[in-house]
N, C-alpha and C positions, 0 to 999 in steps of 0.2 A: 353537577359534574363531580366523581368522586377524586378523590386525592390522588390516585394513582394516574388516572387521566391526563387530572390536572398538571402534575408535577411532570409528566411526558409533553405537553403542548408544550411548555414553558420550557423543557428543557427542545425542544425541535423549532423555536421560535427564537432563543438564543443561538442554537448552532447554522441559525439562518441567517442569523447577521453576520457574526463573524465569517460565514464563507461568502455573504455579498460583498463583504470588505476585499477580498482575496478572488474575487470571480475574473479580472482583467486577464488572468494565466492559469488560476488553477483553485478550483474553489476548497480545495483544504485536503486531500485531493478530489473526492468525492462530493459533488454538489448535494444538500439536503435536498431531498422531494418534492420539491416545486411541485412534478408531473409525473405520477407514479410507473415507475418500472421497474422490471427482474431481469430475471433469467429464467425463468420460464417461458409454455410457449405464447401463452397471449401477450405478454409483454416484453417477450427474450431479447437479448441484444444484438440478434438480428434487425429488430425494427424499431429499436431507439430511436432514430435519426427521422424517422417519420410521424412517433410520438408527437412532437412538437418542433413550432420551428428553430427554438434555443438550442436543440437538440439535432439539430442539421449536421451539423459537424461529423457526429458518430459516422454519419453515410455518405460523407461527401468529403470529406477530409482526406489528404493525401499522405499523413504523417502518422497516423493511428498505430494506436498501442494495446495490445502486449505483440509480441512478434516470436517467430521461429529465426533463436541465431543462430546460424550454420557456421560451425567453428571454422571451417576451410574457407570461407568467402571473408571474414573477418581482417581487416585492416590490423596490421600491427603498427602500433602507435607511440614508439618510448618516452614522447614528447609529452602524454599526459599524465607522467609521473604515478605516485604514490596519491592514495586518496589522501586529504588533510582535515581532519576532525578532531574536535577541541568539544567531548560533550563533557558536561559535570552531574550535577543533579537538579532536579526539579519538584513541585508540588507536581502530581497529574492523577487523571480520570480514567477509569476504563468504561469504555461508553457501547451502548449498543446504536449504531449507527442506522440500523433495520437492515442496511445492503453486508452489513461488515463487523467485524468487533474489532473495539478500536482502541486508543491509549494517547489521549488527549496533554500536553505539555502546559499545567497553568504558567510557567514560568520560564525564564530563557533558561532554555537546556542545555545548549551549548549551539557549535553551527559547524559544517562542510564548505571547506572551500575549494571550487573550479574553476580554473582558469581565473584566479584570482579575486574570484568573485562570490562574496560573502551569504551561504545560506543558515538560517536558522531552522535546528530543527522542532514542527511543529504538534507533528503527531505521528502515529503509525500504526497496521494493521492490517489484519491477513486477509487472504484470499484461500478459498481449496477446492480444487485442486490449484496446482501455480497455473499463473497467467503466463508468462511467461516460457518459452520453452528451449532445449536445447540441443540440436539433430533432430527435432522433431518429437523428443521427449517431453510430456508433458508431467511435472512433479507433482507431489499429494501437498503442498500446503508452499505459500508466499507467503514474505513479509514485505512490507511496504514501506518505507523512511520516508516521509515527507518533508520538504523542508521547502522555504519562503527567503527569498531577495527583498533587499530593502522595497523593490522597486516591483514587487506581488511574481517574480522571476522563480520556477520554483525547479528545483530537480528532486527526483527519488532514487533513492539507493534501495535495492530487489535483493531478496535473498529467498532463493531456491531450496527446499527442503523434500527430503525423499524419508519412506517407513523406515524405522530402523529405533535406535535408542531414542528418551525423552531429552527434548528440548529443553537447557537449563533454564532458557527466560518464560515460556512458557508454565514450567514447573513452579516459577516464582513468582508465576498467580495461578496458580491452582486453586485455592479458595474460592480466589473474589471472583475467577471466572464460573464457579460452579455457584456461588451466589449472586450472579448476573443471571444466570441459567433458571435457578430453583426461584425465584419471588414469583409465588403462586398470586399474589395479592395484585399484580399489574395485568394476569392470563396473556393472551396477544403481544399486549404493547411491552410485556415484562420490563423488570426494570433498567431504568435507561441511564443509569449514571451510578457506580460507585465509586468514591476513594480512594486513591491506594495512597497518601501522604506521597514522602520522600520517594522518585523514583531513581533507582541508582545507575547510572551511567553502565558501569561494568556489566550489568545484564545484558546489553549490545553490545557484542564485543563485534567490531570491524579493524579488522588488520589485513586486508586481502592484498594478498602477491597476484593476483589476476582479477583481472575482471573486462566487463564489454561496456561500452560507450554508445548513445546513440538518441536522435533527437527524437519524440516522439510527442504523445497526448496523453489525456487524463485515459483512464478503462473503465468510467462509467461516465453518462453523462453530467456533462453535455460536451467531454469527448474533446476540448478544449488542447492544441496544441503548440509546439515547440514549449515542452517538456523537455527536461535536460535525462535521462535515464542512466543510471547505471547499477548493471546487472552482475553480480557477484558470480566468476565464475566456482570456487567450490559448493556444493550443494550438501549442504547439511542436513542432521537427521529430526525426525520425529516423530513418534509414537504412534497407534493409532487412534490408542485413546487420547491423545492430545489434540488430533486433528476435528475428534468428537465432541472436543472441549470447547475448539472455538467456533462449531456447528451449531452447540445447544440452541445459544441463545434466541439465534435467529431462526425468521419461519420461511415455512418448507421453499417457497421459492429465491429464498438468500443462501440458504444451507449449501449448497455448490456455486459458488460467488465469481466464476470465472469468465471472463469475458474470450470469448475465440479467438485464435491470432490474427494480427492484421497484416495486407498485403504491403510490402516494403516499401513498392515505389520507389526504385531506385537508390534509398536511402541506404548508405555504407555504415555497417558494424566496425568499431573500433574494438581494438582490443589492447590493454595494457597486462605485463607481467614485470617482476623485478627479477630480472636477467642475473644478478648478483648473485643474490639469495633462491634464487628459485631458477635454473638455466634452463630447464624442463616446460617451464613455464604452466606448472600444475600446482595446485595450492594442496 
């Protein structure tokens, strides 16, 4: 087995433990590949749920995520306050996950808290176009905030992005994501793990005057839910070449990583704004 292989098993056989740790609620978010699947059409996520039966969920599940939130049906909610987030810095990873590219947290990053209750953040990382939609708008690229409860309890924080100007956090791995991209020496598997040392908090900036609420699942398998979500309502910009950036790495059947919206099932959209600062309740 040559080294580039090798150093892939061993990094996919590591990121297999730590998400069986974390599988009770949310395996980090995205389960590693137990049971191969995309989005394409022989494996698409139309027919996850019949993949295997871990993966039952996907299709049978009542609380399934990403969704269409319809700003007018939206609960106004003043009760869930301001978001509370305490991040600092970390060691962390930029990994190519095969479904995703992604940004691994060796160290506590800092955490979110909901309704009092303590998440840490674990890792994050795009989708494109977004999974998530708004009126029925689907955007050109998501971000994903993963975060983990004492007790494997996890919620995500969504951020919506549309073409327009470059992304600053984005911009502030431009290298290492085009040196994720370029290692001709891994071909397929290309490389699965680089460094980026210190990662600094203020690249996330979240300060949202609005945003939507709402319980959902994982959006890939195995689909797993009461997931706590919340969806940032301004929609931010990004390039096109940037949306190219976080496409590279991955092959052709990961390259558009978005899972179809799911049917609501009666579940109710919360929505918070800060009435003070924002009366308009637009960010």
């Amino acid at each position: 087995m040559d080294g580039c292989r090798f150093s892939l098993l061993v990094l996919l056989i590591v990121l297999a433990a730590v998400l069986i740790g974390l599988a009770s609620a949310h395996p980090g978010p995205e389960e590693e590949m137990e049971i191969e699947y995309n989005y394409g059409s022989n494996l698409g996520s139309n027919k996850w749920g019949n993949l295997h039966q871990h993966y039952e969920t996907c299709l049978s599940g009542k609380m399934q995520s990403p969704i269409d939130i319809d700003k007018n049906d939206a609960v106004l909610n003043e009760t869930l306050g301001s978001l509370i987030r305490k991040y600092t810095s970390a060691n962390a990873t930029l990994v190519n996950h095969i479904y995703s590219v992604g940004v691994l947290f060796e160290e506590d990053f800092g955490e979110l808290v909901i309704d009092g209750r303590i998440y840490t953040l674990k890792q994050m990382h795009w989708h494109t176009p977004s999974e998530h939609q708004i009126n029925g708008v689907r955007y050109d690229a998501e971000l994903h905030l993963v975060h983990q409860a004492y007790d494997d309890g996890i919620a995500v924080v969504a951020i919506l992005y549309q073409l327009g100007r470059d992304d600053p956090l984005v911009s502030a791995l431009k290298n290492k994501l085009e040196e994720l991209a370029d290692d001709d020496k891994c071909k397929k598997e290309e490389r699965a793990e680089i460094p980026l040392g210190k990662f600094d908090s203020k690249l996330i900036k979240i300060k949202p005057r609005k945003y939507y609420r709402y319980l959902g699942s994982l959006t890939t398998p195995p689909c797993t839910e009461y997931v706590v979500w919340t969806v940032l309502a301004r929609v931010r910009t990004i390039s096109n070449s940037q949306v190219e950036m976080l496409r590279a790495p991955l092959d052709k059947p990961y390259k558009k990583n978005a899972r179809p919206v799911q049917v609501l099932n009666g579940r109710k959209i919360q929505a918070y704004y800060d009435q003070i600062t924002n009366p308009l309740g637009n960010e």
